[in-house]
C-alpha positions as CSV (number, residue, x, y, z in Angstrom):
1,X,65.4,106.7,106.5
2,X,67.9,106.1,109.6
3,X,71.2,105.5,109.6
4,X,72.4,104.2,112.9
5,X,76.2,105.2,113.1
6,X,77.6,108.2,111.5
7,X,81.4,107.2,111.4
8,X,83.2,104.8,108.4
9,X,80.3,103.4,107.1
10,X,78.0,106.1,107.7
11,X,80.1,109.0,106.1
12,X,79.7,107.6,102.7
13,X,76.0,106.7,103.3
14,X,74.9,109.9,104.7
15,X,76.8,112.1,102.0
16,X,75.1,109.7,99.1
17,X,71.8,109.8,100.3
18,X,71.6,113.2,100.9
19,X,73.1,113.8,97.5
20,X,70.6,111.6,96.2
21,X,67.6,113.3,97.8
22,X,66.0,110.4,99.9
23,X,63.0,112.7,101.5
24,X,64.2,112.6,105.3
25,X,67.8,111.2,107.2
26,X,67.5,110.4,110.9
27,X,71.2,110.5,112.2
28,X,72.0,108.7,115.4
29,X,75.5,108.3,116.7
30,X,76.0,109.5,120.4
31,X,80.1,109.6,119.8
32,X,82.3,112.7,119.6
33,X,84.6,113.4,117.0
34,X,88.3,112.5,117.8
35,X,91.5,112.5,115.9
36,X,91.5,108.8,115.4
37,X,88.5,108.5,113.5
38,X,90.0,111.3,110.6
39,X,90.9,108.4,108.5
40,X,88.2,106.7,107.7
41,X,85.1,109.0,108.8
42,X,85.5,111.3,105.7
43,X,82.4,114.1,107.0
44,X,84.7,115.1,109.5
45,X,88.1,117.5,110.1
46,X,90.5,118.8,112.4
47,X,87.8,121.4,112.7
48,X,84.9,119.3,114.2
49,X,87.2,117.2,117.4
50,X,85.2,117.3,120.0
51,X,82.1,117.9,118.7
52,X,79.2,115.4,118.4
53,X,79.2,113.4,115.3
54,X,75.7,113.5,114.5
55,X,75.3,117.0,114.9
56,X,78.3,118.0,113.1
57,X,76.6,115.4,109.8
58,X,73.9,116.8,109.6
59,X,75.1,120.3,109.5
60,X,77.4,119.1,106.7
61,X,74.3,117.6,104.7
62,X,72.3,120.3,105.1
63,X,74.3,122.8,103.3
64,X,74.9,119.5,100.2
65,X,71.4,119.3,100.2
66,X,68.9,121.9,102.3
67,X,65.5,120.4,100.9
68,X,66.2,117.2,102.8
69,X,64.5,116.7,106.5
70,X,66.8,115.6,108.9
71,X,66.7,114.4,112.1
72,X,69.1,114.1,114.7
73,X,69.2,111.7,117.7
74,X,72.6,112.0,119.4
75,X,71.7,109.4,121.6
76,X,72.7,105.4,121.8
77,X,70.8,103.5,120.7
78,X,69.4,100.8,123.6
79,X,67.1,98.1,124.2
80,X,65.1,100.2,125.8
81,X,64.9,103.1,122.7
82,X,65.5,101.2,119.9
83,X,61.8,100.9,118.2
84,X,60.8,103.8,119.0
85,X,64.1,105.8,117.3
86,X,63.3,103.0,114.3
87,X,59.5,103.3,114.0
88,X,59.1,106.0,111.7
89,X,61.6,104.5,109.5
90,X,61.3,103.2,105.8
91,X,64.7,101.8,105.7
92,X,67.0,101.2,108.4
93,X,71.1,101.7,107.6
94,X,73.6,99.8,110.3
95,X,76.8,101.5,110.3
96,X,77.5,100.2,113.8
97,X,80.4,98.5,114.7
98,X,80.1,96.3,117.2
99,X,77.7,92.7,117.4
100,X,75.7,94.2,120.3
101,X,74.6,96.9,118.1
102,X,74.1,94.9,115.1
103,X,72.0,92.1,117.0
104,X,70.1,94.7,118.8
105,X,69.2,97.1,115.2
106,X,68.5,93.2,113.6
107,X,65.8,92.8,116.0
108,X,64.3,95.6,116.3
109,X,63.9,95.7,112.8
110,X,62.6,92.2,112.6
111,X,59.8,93.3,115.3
112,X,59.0,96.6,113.6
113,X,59.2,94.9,109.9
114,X,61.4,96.8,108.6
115,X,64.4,96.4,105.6
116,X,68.2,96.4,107.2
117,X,71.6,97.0,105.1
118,X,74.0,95.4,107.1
119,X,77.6,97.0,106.3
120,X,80.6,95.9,108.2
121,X,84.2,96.1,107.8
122,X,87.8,95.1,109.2
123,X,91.1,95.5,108.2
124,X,90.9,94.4,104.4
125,X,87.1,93.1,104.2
126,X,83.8,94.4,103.9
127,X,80.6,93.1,103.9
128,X,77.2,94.1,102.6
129,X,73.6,92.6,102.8
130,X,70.0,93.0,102.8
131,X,67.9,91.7,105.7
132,X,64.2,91.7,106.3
133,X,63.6,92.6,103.0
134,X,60.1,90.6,101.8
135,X,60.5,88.5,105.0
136,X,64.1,87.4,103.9
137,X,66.5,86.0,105.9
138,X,68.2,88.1,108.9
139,X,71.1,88.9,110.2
140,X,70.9,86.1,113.1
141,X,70.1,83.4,109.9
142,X,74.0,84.7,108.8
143,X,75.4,84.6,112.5
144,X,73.2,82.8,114.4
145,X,75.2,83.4,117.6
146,X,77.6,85.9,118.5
147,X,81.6,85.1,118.1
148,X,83.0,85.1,121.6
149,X,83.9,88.1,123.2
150,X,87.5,89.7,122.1
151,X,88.1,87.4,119.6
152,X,86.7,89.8,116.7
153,X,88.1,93.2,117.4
154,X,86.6,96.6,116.2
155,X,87.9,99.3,113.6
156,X,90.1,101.1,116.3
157,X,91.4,98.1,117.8
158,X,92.5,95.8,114.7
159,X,92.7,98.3,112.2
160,X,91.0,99.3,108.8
161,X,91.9,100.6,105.4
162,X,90.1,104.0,105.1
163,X,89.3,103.4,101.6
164,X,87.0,100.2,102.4
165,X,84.8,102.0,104.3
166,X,83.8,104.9,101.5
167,X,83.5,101.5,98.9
168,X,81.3,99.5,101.6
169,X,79.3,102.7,102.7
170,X,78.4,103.0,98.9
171,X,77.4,99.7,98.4
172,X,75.4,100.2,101.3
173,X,73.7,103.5,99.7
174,X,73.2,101.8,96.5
175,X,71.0,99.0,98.4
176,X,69.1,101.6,99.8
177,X,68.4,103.7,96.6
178,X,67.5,100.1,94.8
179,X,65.3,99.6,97.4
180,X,63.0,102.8,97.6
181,X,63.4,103.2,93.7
182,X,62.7,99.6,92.6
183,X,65.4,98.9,90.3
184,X,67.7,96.2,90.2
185,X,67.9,93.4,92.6
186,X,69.0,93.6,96.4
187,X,71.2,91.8,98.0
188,X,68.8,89.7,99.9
189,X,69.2,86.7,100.7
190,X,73.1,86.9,99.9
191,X,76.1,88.5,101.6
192,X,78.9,90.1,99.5
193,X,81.9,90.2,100.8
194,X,84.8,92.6,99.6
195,X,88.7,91.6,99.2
196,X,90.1,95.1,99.7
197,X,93.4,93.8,99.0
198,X,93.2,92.0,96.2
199,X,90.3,93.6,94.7
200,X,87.8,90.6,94.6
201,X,84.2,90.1,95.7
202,X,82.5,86.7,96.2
203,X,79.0,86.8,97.0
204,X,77.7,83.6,99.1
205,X,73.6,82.5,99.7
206,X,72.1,83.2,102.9
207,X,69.6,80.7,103.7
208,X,66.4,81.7,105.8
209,X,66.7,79.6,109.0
210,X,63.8,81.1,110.2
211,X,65.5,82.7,113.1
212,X,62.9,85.6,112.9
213,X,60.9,83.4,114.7
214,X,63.1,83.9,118.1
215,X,63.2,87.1,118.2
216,X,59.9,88.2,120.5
217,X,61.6,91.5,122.2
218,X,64.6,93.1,123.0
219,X,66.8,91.6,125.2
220,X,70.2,92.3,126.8
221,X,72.6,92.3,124.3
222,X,75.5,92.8,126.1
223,X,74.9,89.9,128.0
224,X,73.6,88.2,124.8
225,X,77.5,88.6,123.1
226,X,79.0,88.0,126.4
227,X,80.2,91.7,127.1
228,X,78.5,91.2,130.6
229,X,80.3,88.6,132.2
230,X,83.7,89.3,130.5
231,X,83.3,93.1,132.2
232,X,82.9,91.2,135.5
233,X,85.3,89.0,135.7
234,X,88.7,91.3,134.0
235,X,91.0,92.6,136.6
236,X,92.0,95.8,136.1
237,X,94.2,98.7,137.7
238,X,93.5,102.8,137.7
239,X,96.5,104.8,136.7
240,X,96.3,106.0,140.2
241,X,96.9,102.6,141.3
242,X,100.1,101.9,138.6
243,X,100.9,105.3,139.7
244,X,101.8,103.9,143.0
245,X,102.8,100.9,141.8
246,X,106.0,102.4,139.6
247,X,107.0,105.0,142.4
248,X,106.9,101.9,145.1
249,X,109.5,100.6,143.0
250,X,106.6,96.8,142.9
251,X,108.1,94.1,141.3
252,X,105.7,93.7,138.6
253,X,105.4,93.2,134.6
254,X,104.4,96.3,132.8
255,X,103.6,95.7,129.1
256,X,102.7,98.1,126.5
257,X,100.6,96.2,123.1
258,X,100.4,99.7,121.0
259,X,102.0,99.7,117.6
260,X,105.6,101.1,117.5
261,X,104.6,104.6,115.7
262,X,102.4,105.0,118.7
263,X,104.9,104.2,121.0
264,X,107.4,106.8,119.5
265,X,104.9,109.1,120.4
266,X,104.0,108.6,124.1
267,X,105.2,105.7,126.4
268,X,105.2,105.0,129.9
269,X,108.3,103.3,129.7
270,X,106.6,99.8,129.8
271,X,108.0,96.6,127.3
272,X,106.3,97.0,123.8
273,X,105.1,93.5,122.6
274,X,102.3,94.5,119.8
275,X,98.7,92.8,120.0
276,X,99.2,91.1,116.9
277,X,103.0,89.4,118.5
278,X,101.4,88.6,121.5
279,X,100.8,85.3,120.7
280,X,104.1,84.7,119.4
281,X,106.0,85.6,122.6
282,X,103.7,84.4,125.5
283,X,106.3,82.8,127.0
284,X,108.2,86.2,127.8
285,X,105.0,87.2,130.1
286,X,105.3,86.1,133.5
287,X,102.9,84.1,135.7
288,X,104.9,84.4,138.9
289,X,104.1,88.3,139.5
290,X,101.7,91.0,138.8
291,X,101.4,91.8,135.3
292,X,99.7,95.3,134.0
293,X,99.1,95.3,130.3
294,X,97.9,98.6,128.8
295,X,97.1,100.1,125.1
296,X,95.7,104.0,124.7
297,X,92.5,103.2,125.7
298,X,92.3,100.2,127.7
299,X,90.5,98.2,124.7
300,X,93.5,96.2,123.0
301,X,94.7,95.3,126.2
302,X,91.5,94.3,127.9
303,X,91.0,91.9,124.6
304,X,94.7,90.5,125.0
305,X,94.1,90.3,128.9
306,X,91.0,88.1,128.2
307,X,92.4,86.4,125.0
308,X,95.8,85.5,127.6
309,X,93.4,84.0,130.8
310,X,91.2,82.0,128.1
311,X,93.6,80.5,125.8
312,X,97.2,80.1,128.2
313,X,95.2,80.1,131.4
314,X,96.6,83.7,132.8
315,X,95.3,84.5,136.7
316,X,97.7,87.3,137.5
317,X,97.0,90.0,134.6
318,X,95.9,93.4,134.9
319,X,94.6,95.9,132.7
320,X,95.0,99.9,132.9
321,X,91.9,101.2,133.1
322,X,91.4,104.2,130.3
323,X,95.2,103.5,129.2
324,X,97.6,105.9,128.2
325,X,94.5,108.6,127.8
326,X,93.8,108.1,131.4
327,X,97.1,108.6,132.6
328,X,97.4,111.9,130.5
329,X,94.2,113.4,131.6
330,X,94.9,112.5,135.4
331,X,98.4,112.1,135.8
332,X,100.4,113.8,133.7
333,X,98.8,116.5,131.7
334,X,102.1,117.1,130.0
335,X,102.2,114.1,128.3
336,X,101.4,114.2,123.9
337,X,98.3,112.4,123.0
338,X,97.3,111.6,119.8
């Protein structure tokens, strides 16, 4: 058994399986623990920041249940790695969260002929499917090709409700015991998808398009979802560079998209326009000067940089490269982080 991703998703599926006694648990997540994954990532506590995730799992698992073999790989998983992490696999888990990852698990699986639950969740919704199960449909015979890049953001970026992720990580387990115990019927062939919010669940037919029949190798996926070109072509700024931009006294636009709690917490003095009122108010960002946008990590604001260029045809923004982290680790160590 691997379970690829040991943070939302992969809490609930690692703590059920184990419980459940599944024979052997491959582990790989090359993330640390930090203090933003604490809601939703329930194996982990104040105790474990820092520390790698799938290290820290396993040594949680082990003492729920020391009969189990488990094996760690606190690597990522790659093009170039991917079969041979998921070769000795009977059933592969995808707790990932990101559509290079999911793509590139989908295939390898396809190629090694192996079964796939697909979890996924954001904001309010979760989703849960079989693939490759009896030479079922696939994840590419759901999405055939990738959404473009930005325009679906991940857990950290757009936000989750903590609680979806145990309820979708346990659907996910319970596909996996149905599977290697025989009862019941899997989800193949079908995708549910979860209404946290108003509690309902609609499950819709996935039709085999025979998409299986594309997939010869590994390829880029990076390049595959876009991720590639969009890293080429965004314009971004170091803090050094914003550094010398604010004590030069520049005329330039300096806008913070963080959420107002985090702004309370640590600014750089720059105007707060959320991500999600961005585009309600794109007429107060200029396109006569310089603009730097900037988040905590330089995710949010590369996605509203690109969303901006695309969709209102931007030329003059900037992103801050690592954020407000960045400028706390190399500019002002002073400065609260959360």
């Amino acid at each position: 058994m691997a379970v690829v991703g040991a943070g939302g998703l992969g809490s609930p599926v690692l703590l059920y399986l184990a419980a459940a006694g599944v024979g052997k648990l491959k582990v790989i997540d090359h993330d640390v623990v930090n203090e933003s994954n604490l809601q939703r990532q329930i194996l982990f506590n104040t105790e474990d920041l820092g520390k790698k995730k799938s290290a820290v799992a396993i040594s949680k698992l082990h003492q729920l249940n020391p009969n189990l073999y488990f094996q760690e790989a606190p690597i990522q998983i790659q093009s170039g790695n991917a079969l041979e992490l998921l070769a000795d696999a009977d059933v592969v888990v995808d707790c990932s969260d990101n559509f290079p990852a999911r793509y590139l698990i989908n295939d390898a699986c396809v190629l090694l002929n192996k079964v796939l639950i697909y979890g996924s969740v954001f904001r309010y919704e979760g989703q849960v499917s079989v693939f490759n199960y009896k030479s079922g449909p696939n994840y590419r015979d759901l999405y055939p090709v990738p959404p473009s890049p930005g325009a679906v953001l991940d857990c950290e970026q757009g936000g989750v409700l903590g609680a979806l992720c145990g309820i979708v990580g346990s659907l996910q387990a319970n596909e996996v015991i149905k599977i290697i115990t025989g009862i019941g019927e899997p989800l193949s062939g079908k995708l549910l998808i979860f209404d946290s919010a108003n509690a309902e669940t609609t499950v819709i037919t996935i039709s085999n398009q025979n998409q299986r029949e594309k997939i010869k190798n590994l390829i880029d996926y990076d390049e595959f979802c876009g991720l590639t070109q969009t890293k080429k072509i965004m314009k971004e700024v170091t803090v050094q560079e914003l550094k010398k931009l604010l004590d030069s006294k520049t005329d330039f636009q300096f806008i913070d998209v963080r959420e107002p709690h985090e702004y309370d917490i640590c600014n750089l003095g720059a105007e707060l326009i959320p991500q999600a009122e961005i585009p309600h108010n794109v007429d107060k960002i200029s396109k006569d000067k310089q603009v730097v946008i900037h988040c905590r990590s330089g995710s949010r604001s590369g996605n509203m940089v690109q969303w901006l260029e695309k969709n209102h045809g931007f030329t003059n923004l900037y992103n801050l490269k690592g954020g407000i982290l960045a400028w706390a680790k190399e500019i002002d160590p002073t400065m609260p982080t959360y």
